[in-house]
RODO-2510 file (C-alpha; in nm, 4 decimals, decimal comma):
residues 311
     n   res          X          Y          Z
     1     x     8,6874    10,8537    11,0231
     2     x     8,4645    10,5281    10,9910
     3     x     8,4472    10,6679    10,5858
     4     x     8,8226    10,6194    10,5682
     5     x     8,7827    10,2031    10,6393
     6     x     8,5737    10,1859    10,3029
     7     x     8,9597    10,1630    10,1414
     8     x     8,9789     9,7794    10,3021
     9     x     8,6819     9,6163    10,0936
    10     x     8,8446     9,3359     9,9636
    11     x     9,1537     9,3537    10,2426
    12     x     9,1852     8,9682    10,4096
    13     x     9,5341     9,0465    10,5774
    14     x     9,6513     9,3487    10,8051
    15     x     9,9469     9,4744    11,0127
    16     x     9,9288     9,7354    11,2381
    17     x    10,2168     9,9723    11,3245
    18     x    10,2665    10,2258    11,6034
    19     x    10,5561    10,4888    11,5383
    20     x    10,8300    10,5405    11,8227
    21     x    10,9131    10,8901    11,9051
    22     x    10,7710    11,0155    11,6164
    23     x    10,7143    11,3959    11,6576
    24     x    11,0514    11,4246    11,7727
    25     x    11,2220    11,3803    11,4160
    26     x    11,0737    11,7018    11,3387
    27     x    11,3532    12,0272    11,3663
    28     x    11,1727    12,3601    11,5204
    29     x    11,2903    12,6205    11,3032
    30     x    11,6510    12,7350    11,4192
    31     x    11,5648    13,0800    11,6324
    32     x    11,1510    12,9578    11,7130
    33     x    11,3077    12,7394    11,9754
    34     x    11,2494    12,9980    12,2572
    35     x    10,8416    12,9481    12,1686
    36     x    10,8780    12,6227    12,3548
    37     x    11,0608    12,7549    12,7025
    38     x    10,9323    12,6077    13,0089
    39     x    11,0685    12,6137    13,3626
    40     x    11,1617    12,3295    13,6196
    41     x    11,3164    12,3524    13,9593
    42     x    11,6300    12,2583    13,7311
    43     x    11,6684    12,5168    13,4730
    44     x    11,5685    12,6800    13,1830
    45     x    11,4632    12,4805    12,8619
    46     x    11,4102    12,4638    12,5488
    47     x    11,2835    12,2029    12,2834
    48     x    11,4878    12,1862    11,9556
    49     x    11,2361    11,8911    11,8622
    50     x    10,8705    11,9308    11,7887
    51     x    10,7040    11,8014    12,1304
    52     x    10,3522    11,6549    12,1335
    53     x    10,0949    11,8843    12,2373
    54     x    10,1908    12,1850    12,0476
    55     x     9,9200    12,3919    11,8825
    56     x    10,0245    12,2268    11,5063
    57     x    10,1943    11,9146    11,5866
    58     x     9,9360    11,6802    11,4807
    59     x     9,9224    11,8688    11,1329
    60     x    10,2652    11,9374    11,0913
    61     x    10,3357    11,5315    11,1514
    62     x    10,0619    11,4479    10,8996
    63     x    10,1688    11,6353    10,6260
    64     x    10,5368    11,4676    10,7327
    65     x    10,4142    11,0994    10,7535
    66     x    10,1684    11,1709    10,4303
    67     x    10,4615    11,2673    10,1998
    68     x    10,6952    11,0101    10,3145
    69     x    10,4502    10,7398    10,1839
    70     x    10,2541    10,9026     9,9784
    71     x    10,2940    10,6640     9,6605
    72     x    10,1420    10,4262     9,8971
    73     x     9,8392    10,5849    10,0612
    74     x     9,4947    10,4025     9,9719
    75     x     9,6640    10,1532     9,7808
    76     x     9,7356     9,9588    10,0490
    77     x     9,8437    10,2096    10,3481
    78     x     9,6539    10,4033    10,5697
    79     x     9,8140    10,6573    10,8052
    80     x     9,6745    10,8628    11,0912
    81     x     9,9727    11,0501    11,2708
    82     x    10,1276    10,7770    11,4065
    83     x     9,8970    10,4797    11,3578
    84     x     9,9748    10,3074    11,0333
    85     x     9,7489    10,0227    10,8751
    86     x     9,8667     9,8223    10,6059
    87     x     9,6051     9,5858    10,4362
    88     x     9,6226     9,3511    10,1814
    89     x     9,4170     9,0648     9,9859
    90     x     9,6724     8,8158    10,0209
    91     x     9,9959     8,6694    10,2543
    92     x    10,2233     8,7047     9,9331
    93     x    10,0942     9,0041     9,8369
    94     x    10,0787     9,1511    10,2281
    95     x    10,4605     9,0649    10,2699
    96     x    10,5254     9,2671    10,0100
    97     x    10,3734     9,5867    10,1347
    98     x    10,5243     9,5585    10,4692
    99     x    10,8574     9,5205    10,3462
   100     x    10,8141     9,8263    10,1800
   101     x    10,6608    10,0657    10,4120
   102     x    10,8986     9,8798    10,6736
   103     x    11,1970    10,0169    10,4170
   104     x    11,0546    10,2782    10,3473
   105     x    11,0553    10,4306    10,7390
   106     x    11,3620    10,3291    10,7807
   107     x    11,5175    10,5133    10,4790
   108     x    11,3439    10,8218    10,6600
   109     x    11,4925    10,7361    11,0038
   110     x    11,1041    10,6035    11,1084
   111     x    11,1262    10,3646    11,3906
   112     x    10,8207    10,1237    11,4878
   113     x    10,7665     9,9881    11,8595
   114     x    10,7502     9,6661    11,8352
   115     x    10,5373     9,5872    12,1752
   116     x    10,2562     9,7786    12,0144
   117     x    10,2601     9,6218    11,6179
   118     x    10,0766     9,3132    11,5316
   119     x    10,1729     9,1328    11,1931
   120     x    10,0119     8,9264    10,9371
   121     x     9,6993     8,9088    11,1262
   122     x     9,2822     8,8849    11,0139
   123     x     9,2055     9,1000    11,3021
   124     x     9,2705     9,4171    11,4690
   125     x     9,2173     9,7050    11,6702
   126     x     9,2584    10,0522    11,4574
   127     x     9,1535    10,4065    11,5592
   128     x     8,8301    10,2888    11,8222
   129     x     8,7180    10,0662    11,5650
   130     x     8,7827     9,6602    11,5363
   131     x     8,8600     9,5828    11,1542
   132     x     8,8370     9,2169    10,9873
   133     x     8,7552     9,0951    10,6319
   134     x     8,4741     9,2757    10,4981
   135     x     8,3516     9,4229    10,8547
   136     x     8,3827     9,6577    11,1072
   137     x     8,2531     9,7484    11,4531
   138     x     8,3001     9,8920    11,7228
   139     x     8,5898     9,8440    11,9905
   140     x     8,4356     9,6233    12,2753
   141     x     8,6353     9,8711    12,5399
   142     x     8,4444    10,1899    12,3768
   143     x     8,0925    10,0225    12,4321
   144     x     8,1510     9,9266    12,7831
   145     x     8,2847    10,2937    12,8663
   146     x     7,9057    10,3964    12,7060
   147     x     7,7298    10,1545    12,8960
   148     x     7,8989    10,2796    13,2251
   149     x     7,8507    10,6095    13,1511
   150     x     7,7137    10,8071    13,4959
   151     x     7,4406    11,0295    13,4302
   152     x     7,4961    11,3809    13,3307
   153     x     7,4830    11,6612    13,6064
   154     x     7,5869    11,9612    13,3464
   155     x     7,5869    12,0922    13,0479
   156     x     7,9215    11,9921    12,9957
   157     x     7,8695    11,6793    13,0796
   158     x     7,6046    11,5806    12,8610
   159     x     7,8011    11,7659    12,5779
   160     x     8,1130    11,5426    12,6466
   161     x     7,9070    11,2314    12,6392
   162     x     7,7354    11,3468    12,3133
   163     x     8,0389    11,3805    12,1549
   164     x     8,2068    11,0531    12,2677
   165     x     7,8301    10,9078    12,0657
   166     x     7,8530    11,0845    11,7829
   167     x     8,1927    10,9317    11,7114
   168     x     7,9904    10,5872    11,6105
   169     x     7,6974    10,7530    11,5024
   170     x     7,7513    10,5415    11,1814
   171     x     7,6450    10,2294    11,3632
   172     x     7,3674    10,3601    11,5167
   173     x     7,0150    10,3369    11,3577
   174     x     6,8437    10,7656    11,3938
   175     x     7,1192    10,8782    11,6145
   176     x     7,0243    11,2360    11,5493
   177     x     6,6703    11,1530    11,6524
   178     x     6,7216    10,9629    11,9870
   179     x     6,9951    11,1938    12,0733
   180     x     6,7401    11,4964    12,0183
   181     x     6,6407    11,5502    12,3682
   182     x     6,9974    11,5256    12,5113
   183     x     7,1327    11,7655    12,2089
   184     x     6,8047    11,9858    12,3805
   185     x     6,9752    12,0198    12,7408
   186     x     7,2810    12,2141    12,5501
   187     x     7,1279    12,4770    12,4146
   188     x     6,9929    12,8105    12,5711
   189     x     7,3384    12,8757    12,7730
   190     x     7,3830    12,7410    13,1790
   191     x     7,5824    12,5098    13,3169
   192     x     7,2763    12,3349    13,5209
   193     x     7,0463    12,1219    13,2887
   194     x     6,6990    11,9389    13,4266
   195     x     6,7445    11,5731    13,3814
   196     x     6,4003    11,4813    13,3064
   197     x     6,1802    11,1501    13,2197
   198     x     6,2939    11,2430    12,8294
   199     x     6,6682    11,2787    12,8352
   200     x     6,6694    10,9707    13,0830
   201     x     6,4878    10,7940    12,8216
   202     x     6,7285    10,8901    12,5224
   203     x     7,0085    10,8705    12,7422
   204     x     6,9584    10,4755    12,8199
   205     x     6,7797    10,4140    12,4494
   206     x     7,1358    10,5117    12,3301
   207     x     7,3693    10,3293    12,5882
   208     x     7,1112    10,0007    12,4917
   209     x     7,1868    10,1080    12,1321
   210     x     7,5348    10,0784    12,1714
   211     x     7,5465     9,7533    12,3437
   212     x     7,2965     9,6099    12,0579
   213     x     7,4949     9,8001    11,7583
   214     x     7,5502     9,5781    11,4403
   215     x     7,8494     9,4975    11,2519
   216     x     7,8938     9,6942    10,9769
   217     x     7,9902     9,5812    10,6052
   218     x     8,2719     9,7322    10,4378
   219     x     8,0552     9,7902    10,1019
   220     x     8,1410     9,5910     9,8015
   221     x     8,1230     9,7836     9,4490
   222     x     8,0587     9,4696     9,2706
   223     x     7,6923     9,4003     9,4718
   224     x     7,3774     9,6269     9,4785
   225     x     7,2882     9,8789     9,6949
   226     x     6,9664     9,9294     9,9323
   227     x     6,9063    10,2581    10,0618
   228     x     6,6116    10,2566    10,3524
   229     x     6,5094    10,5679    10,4750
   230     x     6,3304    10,7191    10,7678
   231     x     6,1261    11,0347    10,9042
   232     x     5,9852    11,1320    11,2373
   233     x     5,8897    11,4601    11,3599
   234     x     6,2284    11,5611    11,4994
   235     x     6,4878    11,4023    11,2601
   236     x     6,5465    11,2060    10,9200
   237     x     6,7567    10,8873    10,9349
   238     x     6,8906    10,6000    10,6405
   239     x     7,0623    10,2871    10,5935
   240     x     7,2906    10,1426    10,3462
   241     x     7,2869     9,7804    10,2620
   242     x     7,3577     9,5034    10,0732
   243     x     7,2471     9,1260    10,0224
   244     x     7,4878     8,8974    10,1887
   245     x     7,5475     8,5625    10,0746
   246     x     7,2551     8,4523    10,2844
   247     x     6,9999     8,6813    10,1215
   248     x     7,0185     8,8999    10,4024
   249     x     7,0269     9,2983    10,3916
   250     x     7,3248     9,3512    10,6033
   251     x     7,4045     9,7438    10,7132
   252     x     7,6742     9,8862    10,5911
   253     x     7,6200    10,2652    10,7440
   254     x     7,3971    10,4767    10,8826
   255     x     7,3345    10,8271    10,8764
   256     x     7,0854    11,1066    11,0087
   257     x     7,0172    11,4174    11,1128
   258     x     6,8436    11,6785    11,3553
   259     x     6,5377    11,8552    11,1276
   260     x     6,5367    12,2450    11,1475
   261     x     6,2634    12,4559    11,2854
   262     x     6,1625    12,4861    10,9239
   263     x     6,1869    12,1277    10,8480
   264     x     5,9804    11,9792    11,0955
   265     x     5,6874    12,2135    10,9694
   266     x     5,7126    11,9961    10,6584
   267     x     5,4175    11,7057    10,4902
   268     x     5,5174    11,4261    10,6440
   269     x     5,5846    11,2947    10,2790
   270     x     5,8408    11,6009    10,2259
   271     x     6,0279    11,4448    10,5847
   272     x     6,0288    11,1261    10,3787
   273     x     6,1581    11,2724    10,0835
   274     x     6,4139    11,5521    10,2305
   275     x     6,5540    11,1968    10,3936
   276     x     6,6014    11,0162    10,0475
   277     x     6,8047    11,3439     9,9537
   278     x     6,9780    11,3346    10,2567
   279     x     7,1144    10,9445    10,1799
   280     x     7,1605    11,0143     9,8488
   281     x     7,4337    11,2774     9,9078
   282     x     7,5696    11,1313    10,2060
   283     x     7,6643    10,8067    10,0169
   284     x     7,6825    10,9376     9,6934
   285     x     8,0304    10,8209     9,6330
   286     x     7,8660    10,4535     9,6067
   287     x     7,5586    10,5129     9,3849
   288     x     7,6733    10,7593     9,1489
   289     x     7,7618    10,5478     8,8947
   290     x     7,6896    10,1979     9,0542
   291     x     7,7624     9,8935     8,8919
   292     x     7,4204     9,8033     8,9537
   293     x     7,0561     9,9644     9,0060
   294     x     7,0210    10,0524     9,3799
   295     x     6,7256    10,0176     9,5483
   296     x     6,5234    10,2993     9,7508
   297     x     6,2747    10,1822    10,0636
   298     x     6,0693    10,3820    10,1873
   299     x     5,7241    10,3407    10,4029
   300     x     5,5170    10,6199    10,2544
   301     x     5,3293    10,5305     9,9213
   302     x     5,3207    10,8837     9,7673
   303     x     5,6686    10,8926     9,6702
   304     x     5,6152    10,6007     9,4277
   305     x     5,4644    10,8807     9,2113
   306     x     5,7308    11,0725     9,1711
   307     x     5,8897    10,8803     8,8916
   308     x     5,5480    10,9586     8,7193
   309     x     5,5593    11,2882     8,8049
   310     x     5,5695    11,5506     8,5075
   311     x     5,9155    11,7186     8,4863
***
């Protein structure tokens, strides 16, 4: 999802809308109506409208809300079900694209709520994430429901806080690795898990890591790239940066992963280097064709050689 917010480099301006009723503009097929019966102490019913919470709603209302502006999407509209941002670099230029996704909706009998829009504004809160010019982070409200977080009791547990991490892995500097003993208690089947000194350990490293988490940079084409990369004996990790008009390597993602079984029997050199592949696909979409040379950091001398290496 945090990918998807790459389309606002360059944005100073946003509105945010919030569709009313949405999923109920959408006809069930005349005859599949009886697929939705339910029972109340009042009667028998039946939807004729799509209701939220069926099986292929959310799918079925993409592919709606997708087509309807789909000369728009990426230019300056992005649309998840029925959150729409619209970004722009200017006012002029911003009142312009409101007006016509605004007409737009309305030719397709879209309705907004007003109570949950905000116009013409240089910041705002879209999909978990806070978005301004050039940045993005993390919703305060998200962070605080990490650093609350009671310990884990169960498998499930742990898995459920696991996956409300991984969500923002992007901010955080070797997820994969610190999360590696808690990813440990999952595995093997059970419901019980023993909370030991190690999962305690990664389990408050990552809370701290999410209260400490930078601000990321939307990356900008038109400045080089840094790639810094990472290897320990349980997981690979990278960051992508650029200079900042203070000469300052500012993040703008981060990625890792878990090492196999086969992996972490690997020369510490070939952890190094299996990472430099690793950030080179991940964010290959940026340096493939860069306006400029990118940079590769690394702390392990012997790859220097491999530009003198004979092919």
């Amino acid at each position: 999802m945090a990918t998807a917010f790459e389309l606002l480099q360059g944005a100073s301006i946003f509105t945010k809308l919030d569709l009313r009723n949405a999923y109920h503009l959408v006809r069930i097929r005349q005859g599949d109506e009886w697929k939705t019966a339910f029972n109340t102490p009042t009667g028998h019913y039946e939807y004729r409208v799509m209701p939220f919470g069926l099986t292929n709603a959310l799918a079925v209302f993409q592919a709606l809300i997708n087509d309807v502006l789909r000369d728009m999407l990426n230019l300056f509209v992005f649309v998840y079900l029925d959150d729409i941002l619209i970004f722009s670099r200017s006012l002029k230029e911003h009142e312009g694209h409101v007006s016509r996704v605004l007409q737009r909706l309305l030719d397709n009998h879209l309705y907004v709520k007003p109570e949950k829009c905000e116009f013409h504004v240089s910041q705002t809160q879209f999909l978990g994430f806070i978005v301004t010019p050039g940045h993005l982070e993390m919703d305060p409200k998200k962070v605080k429901a990490v650093h609350n977080w009671p310990t884990p009791a169960t498998v499930k547990e742990v898995q459920r806080f696991i996956g409300f991490s991984n969500f923002y892995r992007k901010f955080i500097k070797n997820f994969s690795s610190v999360v590696a003993p808690l990813t440990t208690l999952t595995k093997g089947g059970g419901t019980k898990i023993h909370w030991g000194p190690e999962a305690a350990g990664a389990f408050e490293d990552l809370k701290r890591r999410f209260t400490s988490a930078p601000i990321l940079v939307i990356p900008d084409p038109e400045r080089p790239f840094v790639v810094e990369v990472d290897a320990s004996e349980v997981g690979v990790g990278a960051v992508l940066s650029q200079r900042g008009e203070d000469g300052r390597l500012h993040p703008c993602a981060f990625m890792s992963r878990r090492l196999s079984e086969a992996e972490r029997n690997y020369h510490v050199g070939d952890r190094e280097l299996l990472a430099v592949k690793l950030a080179l696909e991940e964010w290959r979409h940026w340096l493939e064709g860069a306006q400029h040379p990118f940079q590769v950091l690394t702390d392990h001398k012997n790859l220097e050689y491999l530009q003198q290496a004979k092919r």
